[in-house]
N, C-alpha and C positions, 0 to 999 in steps of 0.2 A: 852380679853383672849390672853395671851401670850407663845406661842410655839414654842422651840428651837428645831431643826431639823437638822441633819448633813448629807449632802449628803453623796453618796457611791465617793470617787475618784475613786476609780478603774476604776467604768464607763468611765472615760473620757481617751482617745487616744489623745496621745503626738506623736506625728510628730517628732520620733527621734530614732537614728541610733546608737543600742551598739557599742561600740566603738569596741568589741573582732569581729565584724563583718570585720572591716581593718586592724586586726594583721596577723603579717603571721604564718603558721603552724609551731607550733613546732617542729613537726615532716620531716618538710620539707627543706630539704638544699639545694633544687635549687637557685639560685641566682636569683633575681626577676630583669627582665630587669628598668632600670632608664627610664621613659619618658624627649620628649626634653622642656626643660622649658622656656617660654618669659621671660625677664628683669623682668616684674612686679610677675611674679609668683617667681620667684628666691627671689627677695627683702620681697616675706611675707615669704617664705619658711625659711632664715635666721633670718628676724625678731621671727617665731615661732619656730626656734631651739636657737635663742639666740648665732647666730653666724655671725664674725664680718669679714667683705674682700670683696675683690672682684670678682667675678665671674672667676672659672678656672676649668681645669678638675679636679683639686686635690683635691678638695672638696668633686666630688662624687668618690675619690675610695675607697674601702673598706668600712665595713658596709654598705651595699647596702639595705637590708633586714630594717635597720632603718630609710634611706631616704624614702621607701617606705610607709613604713608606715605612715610617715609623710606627707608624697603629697598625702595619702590616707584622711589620714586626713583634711589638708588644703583645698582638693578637696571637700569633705565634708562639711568641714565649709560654702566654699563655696557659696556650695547649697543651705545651710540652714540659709544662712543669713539673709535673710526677714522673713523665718518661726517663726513661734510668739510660747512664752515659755507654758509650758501645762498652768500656770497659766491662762494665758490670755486668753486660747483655751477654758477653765472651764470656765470663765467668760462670752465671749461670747455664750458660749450653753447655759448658764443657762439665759443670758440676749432675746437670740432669743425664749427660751420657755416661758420666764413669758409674753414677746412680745405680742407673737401668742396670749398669755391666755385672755390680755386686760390690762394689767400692761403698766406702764408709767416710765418711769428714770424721778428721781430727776434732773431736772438742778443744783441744790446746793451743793446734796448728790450725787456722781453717786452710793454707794451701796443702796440707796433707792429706791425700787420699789413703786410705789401707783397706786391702781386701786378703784376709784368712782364710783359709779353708783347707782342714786336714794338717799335711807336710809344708801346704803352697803357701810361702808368705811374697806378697808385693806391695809395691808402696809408689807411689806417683806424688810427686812436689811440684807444683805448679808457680810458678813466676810471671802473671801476664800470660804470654804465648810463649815461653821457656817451658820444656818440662822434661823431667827428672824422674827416670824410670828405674826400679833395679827390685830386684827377684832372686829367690834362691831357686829357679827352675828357668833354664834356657826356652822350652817350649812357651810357657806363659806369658814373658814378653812379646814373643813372637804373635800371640793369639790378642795380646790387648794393641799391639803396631797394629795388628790388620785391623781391630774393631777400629781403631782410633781413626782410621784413615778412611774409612766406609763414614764414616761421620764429619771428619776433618780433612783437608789435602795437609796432612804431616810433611817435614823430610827428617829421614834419618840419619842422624849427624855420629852414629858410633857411637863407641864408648868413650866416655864423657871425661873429655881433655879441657874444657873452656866452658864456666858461667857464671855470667854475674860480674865481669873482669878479675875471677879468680883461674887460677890455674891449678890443674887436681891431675897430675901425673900420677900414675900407679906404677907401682916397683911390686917385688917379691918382698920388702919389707912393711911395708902398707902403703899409704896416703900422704903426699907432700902437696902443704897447700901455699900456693905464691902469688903474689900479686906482681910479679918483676913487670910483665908490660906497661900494667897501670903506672908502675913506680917511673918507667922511665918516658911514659909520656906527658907526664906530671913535670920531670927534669925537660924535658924539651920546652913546653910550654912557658915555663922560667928563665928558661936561657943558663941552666944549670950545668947543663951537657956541654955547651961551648966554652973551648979552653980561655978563652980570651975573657973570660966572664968578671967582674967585680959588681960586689956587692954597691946597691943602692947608696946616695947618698944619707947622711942622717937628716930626720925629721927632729925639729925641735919641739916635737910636741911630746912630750915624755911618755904615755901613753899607747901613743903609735909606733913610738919606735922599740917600745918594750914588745909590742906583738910582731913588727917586723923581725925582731932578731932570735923571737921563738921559731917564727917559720922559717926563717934562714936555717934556723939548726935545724930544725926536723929536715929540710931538701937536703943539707950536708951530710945528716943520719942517713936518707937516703941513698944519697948518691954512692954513699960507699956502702950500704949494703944492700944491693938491688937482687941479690941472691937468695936473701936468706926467708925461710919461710915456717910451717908448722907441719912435722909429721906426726900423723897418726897411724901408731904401728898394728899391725896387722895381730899380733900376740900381746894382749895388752888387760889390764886388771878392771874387772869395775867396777872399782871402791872410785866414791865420790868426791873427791875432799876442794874447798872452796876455802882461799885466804883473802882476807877481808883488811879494809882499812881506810883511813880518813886521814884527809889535808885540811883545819882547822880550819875557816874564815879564809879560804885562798884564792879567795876570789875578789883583788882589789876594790871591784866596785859596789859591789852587794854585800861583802863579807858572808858570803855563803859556802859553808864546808864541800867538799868533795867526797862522793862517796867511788870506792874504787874495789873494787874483786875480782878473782879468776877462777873458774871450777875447772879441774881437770877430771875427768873420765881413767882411772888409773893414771897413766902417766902422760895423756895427752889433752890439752887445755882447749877444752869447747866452750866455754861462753867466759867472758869477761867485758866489764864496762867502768868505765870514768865517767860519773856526773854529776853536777853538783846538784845539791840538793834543796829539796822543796822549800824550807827553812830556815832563818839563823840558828845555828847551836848555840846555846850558850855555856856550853865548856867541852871539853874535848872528849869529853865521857859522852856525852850526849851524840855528838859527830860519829865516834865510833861504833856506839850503839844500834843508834838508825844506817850506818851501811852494811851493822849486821842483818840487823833487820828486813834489807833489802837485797840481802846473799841469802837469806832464810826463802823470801819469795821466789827467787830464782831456782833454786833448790829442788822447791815445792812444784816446779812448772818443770824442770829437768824430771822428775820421778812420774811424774802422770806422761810425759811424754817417750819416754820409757818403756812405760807399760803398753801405749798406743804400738809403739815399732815389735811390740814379742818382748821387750826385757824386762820382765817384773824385776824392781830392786827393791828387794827387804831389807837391807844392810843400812846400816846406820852410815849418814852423812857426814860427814864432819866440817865445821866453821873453826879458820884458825885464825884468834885476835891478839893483836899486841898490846891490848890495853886491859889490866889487872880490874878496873873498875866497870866497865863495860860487861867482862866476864862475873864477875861477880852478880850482877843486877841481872843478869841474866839465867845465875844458879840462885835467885832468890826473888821466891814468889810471891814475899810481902813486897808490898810499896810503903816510901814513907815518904812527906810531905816535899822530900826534894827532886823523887822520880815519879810523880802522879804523871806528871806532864809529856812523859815518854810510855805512860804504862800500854797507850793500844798499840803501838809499836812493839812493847816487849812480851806481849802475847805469839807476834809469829813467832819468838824462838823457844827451844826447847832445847 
């Protein structure tokens, strides 16, 4: 069972100071004395007015009422410079009360909470003030709603149709994941959705207009499949397997390869990425190497998280490459003076 829950923020107190608390009174025209400043408070003071010289009295005459303000400010700052931002303040209350509850942090995941115990398994994923509840026992949800809500004003938003602008319909055959809202307020904001529509005129800057006509095709990919999504079926295998691959130097301005993969979970594909990479390659063996290398890390973080949810996977992973030399270097555990250069790389795989 799966229950999307959103905290109240209101609850949460932020350790911070209206700024109209260190303005001076409108109404007031007394001249607000200048305090004396050290070297170092002088040099933030002009760093935060954005003013350039050397320390004189000329500086502070006139406008006095604005100086003030400002070392009101600065002073402030200050203070408040270790003070952590409400986000973090929300985080930690919400982390010391699943704590107290019997919840455990993910080493992998830090939004992942999991609490075992016996039969009972539950797991809480937190997003900000989004959160993601699901249990193999109807009661136990019910028991950590109430604690949640003795600590927090929750609402209970059901079972969990909408987060994140994904869309998680449940069937009798599993889990369809869509993004069609997103996609179609993407087409509106375009002017994609209106019939009368024509494309942009061309830019003659050859550059600009190579990326204008990528994203035109992606909104036209779009637009005609604003349906289509990812199921994960409910009967489903879980052998690992991840295929791997590289776009040599495709990156016109850098010449930086692309690294690209997709792991699927028996037959349904949870993690995948396109990015280019840290490096030039300097040949195509090297490009596909290091995006194995970087499906080997992925792998390695899929299996520990695994374990964290109750699925221990013993089972051997599998990496599929299309490059005969890449695989080779990687069933061979000497180096020789033309793969040194790749060899910490070629330690993640196995």
């Amino acid at each position: 069972m799966a229950i999307a829950s959103r905290a109240g923020a209101s609850k949460v107190t932020a350790v911070t100071t209206p700024l109209a608390d260190f303005s001076p009174s409108s109404s007031s025209q007394a001249v607000i004395p200048i305090p004396q400043l050290t070297t170092n408070q002088y040099q933030q003071l002009l760093s935060l007015l954005n003013i350039d010289g050397q320390p004189s009295a000329a500086n502070f005459t006139g406008a006095s009422h604005l100086f003030a303000l400002n070392l009101s400010l600065l002073s402030h700052a200050t203070e408040n410079a270790n003070a952590k931002p409400a986000s973090n303040q929300w985080f930690d209350k919400f982390y010391n009360a699943l704590k107290a509850a019997g919840f455990k942090q993910s080493i992998d995941d830090y939004s992942l909470f999991i609490c075992s115990n016996g039969h009972h398994f539950i797991a809480v994923l937190v997003y900000v003030d989004d959160v993601i509840v699901t249990d193999n026992d109807n009661h136990s949800i019910n028991r950590l709603k109430s604690y949640l809500d003795t600590k927090f004003h929750i609402k209970d938003l059901g079972w969990l149709k909408y987060f994140l602008g994904i869309e998680v319909p449940c069937s009798a055959k599993g889990i369809f994941l869509s993004q069609g809202k997103y996609i179609l307020d993407i087409l509106k904001e375009t002017g994609f959705l209106d019939p009368n529509y024509t494309c942009a005129q061309p830019i003659h800057v050859d550059t600009l207009q190579v990326q204008l006509d990528v994203a035109q095709r992606v909104l036209r990919y779009l637009k005609a499949t604003p349906e289509h999504g990812i199921l994960l079926p409910l009967a489903s295998d879980l052998k690992i397997t991840t295929y791997s691959d590289s776009n040599r130097a495709s990156c016109p301005m850098t010449r930086r390869s692309t690294t690209e993969y997709i792991t699927f979970l028996g037959t349904s594909p949870i993690s995948w990425r396109s990015k280019k990479q840290n490096t030039v390659a300097r040949s195509l063996t090297e490009a596909e190497y290091r995006s194995m290398a970087t499906s080997s890390c992925e792998l390695t973080w899929l299996k520990f998280l695994l374990d964290d949810l109750g699925v221990p996977h013993s089972r051997l992973m599998h990496i599929h490459c299309d490059n005969q030399a890449a695989l080779h270097i990687a069933a061979n555990p000497v180096f020789n003076e033309h793969t040194k250069y790749i060899e910490l790389d070629c330690h993640l795989i196995w």
